[in-house]
N, C-alpha and C positions, 0 to 999 in steps of 0.2 A: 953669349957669354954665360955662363955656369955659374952663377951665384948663388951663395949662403939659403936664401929662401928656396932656390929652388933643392938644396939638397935635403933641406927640412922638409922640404912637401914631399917629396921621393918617400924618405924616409917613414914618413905619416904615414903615406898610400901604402908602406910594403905592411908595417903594423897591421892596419884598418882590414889588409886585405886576409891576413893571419887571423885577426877576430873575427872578420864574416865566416872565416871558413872551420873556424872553430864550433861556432857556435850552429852552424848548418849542420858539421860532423857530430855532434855531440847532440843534434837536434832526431838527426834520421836512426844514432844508436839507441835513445832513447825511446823512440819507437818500437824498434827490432824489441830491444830488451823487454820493454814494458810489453809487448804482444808475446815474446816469450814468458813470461813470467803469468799473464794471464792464460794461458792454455796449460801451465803445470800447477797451476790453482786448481784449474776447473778438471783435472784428471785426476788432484789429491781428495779435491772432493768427493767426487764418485769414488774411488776405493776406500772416503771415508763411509758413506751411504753403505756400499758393502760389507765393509765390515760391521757397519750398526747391523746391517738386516741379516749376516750371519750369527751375530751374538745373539740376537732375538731369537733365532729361528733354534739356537742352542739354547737356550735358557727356556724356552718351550719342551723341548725334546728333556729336558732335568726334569722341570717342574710335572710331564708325563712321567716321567720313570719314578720321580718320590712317590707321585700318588699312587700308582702300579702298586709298589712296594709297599707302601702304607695301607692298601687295601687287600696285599694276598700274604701280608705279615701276618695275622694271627691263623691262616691254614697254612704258611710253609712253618710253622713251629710247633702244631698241633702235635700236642704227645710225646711233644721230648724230654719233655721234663715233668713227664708225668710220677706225681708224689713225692718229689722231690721239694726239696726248702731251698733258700736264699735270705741271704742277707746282704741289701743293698748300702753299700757306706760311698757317703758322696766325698769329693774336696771343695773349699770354699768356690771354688771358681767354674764347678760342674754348673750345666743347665737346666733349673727346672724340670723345663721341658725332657729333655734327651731321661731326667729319671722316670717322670711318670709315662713316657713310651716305651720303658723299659721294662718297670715295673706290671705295665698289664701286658705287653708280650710275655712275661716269666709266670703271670697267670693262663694265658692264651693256650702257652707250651704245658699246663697243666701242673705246673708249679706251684708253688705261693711263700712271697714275701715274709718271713717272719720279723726281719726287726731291718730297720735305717737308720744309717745313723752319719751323721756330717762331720768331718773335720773340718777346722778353723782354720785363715790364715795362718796364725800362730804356731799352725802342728807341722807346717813346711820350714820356717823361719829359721833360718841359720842360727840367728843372737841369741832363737827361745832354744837354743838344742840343747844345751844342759839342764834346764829347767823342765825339759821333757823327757831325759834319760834318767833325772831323779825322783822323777813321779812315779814311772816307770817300775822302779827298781823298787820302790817304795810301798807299791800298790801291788806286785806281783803275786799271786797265791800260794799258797802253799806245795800243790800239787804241781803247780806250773815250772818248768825247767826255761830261762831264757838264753837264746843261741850267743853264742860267741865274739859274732860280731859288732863292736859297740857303735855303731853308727844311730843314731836317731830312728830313723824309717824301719832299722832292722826290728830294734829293741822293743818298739812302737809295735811294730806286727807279732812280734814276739809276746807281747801280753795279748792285744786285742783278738790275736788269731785265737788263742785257746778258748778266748769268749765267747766267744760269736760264729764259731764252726765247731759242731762235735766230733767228735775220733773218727777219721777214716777206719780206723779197725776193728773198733765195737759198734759204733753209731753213738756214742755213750757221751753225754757233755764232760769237757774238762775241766769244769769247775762250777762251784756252787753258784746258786741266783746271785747270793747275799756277796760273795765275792766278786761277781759281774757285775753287780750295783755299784759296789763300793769301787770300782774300778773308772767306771761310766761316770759316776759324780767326782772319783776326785782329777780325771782330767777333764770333766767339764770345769768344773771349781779353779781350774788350771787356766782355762780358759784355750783347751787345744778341740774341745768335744762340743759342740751345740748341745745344747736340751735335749734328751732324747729320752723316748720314754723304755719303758723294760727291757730289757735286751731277752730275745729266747734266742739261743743258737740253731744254726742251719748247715747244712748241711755244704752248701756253695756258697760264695761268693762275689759279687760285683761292687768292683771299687771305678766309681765314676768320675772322671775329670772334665778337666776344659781344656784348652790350646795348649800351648807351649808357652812356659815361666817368663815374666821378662824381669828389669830389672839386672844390678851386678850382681845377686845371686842367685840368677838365675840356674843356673847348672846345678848348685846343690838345690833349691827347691825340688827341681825334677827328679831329682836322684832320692831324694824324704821319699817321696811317695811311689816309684818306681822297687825302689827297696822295701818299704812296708807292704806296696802288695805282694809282693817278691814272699815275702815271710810268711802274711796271710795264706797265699797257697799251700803253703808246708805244713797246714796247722789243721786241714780237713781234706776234704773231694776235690778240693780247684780253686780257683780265680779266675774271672777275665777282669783286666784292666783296659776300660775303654776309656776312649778320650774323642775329642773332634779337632776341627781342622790346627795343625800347627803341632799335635801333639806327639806325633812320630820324627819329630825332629830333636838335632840334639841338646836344645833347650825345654824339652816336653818327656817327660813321665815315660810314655811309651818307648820315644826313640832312645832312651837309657835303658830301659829293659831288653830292649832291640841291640843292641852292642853289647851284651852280657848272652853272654851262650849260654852260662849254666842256667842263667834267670831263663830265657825263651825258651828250654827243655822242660819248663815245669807250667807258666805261667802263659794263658793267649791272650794276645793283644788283640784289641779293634780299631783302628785309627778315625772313624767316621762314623761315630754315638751321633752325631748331629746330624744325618739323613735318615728317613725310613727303614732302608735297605741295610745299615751297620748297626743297627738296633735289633733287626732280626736276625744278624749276625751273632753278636753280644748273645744271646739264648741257644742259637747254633753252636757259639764254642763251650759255653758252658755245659752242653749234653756230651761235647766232645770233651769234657776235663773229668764227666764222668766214667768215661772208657781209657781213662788215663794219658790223653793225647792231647798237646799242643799246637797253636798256630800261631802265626802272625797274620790277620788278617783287614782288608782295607784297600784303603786308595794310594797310600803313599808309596815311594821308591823303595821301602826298605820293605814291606809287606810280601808274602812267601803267596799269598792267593785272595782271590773276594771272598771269599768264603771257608767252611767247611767244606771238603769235597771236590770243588772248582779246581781247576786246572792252576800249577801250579806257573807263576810268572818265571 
């Protein structure tokens, strides 16, 4: 006879029998899994290994090519810039470094330095831009005519340039010592110009950056100093506007001057002041600003060649 206990044992055994086989199932998947998952560890590995000993074996192959470049830099520029002047003006954010690499390649190429000179945070500064277009306006010479456009950078290049480059057409300075002084202190005084001692005008130009602006105003910062070099060039023999990595982009100096046609028909860019090899560039285009010809030159997407000369991307 079939009774009550015996259908509760049934019932147990069928359970019991569901758990063992559960647990045996989920015993032998656990395995599978776990051996799978250890063999795509151990192949993530190795192509992590790879890719270490390919970045290595890149980051070798750089660090030959800066050296390369930093050591046949003062023979690829020998004589281009022979007797020629420069005036190097940094931005707050240029590098030490990249100016005085610059500065003795513009020797190297048979050049020399006559005056540097820094602008400030301040002198990019969206909130300072009426404070700098009234300084500006203020301090202008007599002789000086300032262009049209009222934007900050323009207005800004539009006094500075007549200072600090003399006439493409006599060689003749556009304006007195004593008016380049009084120019130089009252937008140091201003707080847009660092300390800077005499100003003698030159002939060319290098206006030196850093990266790419950040911050919410970022875009007009770039565009301050993308437009004052922009003007500087119109004021004598040339400009190159260099900058390093980030500044060919369209929060960077460069890459503003770069989506301006008119600006990149006057004005060469170097997008990589921060390797050996863009610094000997920088003295290359400047010889090439004095046969009246532009580039874009560099590493980034929007760059036209490596160089002077090089084949064009």
């Amino acid at each position: 006879m079939i009774t009550l206990r015996y259908h509760i044992t049934s019932i147990a055994a069928v359970f019991l029998a569901i758990a063992v086989g559960v647990v045996l199932g989920s015993t032998t998947l656990s395995r599978s899994l776990l051996s799978g998952l250890n063999t795509e560890n151990s192949d993530l590995g190795t192509q992590v290994a790879q890719l270490e000993q390919d970045r290595n074996a890149l980051n070798a192959r750089l660090a030959d090519g800066d050296s390369f470049a930093g050591a046949i830099g003062p023979l690829a520029v020998r004589g281009v810039l022979d007797k020629r002047t420069v005036v190097l003006i940094t931005t707050a954010d240029a590098r030490p470094a990249d100016r005085d690499a610059v500065k003795a390649l513009v020797t190297a190429g048979g050049g020399s330095v006559t005056s540097e000179l820094q602008l400030t945070d301040a002198f990019a500064d969206p909130a300072k831009a009426d404070q700098l277009k009234e300084i500006v306006i203020r301090l202008l010479p007599a002789g000086v005519q300032l262009p049209t456009a009222t934007d900050p950078g323009t207005l800004a290049g539009g006094l500075l340039g007549p200072l600090l480059l003399i006439s493409k057409a006599d060689n003749k300075e556009q304006a007195s010592p004593e008016e380049a002084a009084a120019a130089v202190v009252g937008l140091t005084e201003g707080g847009f110009l660092a300390a800077a001692p005499e100003v003698k005008p030159a002939q060319l130009a290098v206006v030196l950056t850093g990266g790419s602006s950040t911050g919410d105003d970022a875009g007009d910062k770039a565009a301050t100093i993308a437009r004052f070099a922009t003007q500087v060039d119109r004021s004598g023999a040339g400009a190159v506007l260099a900058g390093g990595a980030g500044s060919a982009e369209g929060s960077g100096a460069i890459g503003v001057v770069r989506a301006d046609t008119a600006a990149t028909s006057i004005v060469s860019t170097v997008d990589n002041v921060d390797t050996p090899a863009g610094r000997v560039v920088v003295v290359l285009a400047l010889a090439e600003q004095v046969a009246e010809r532009a580039g874009r030159y560099g590493s980034a997407g929007n760059a036209q060649a490596a160089a002077p000369g090089a084949p064009s991307e």
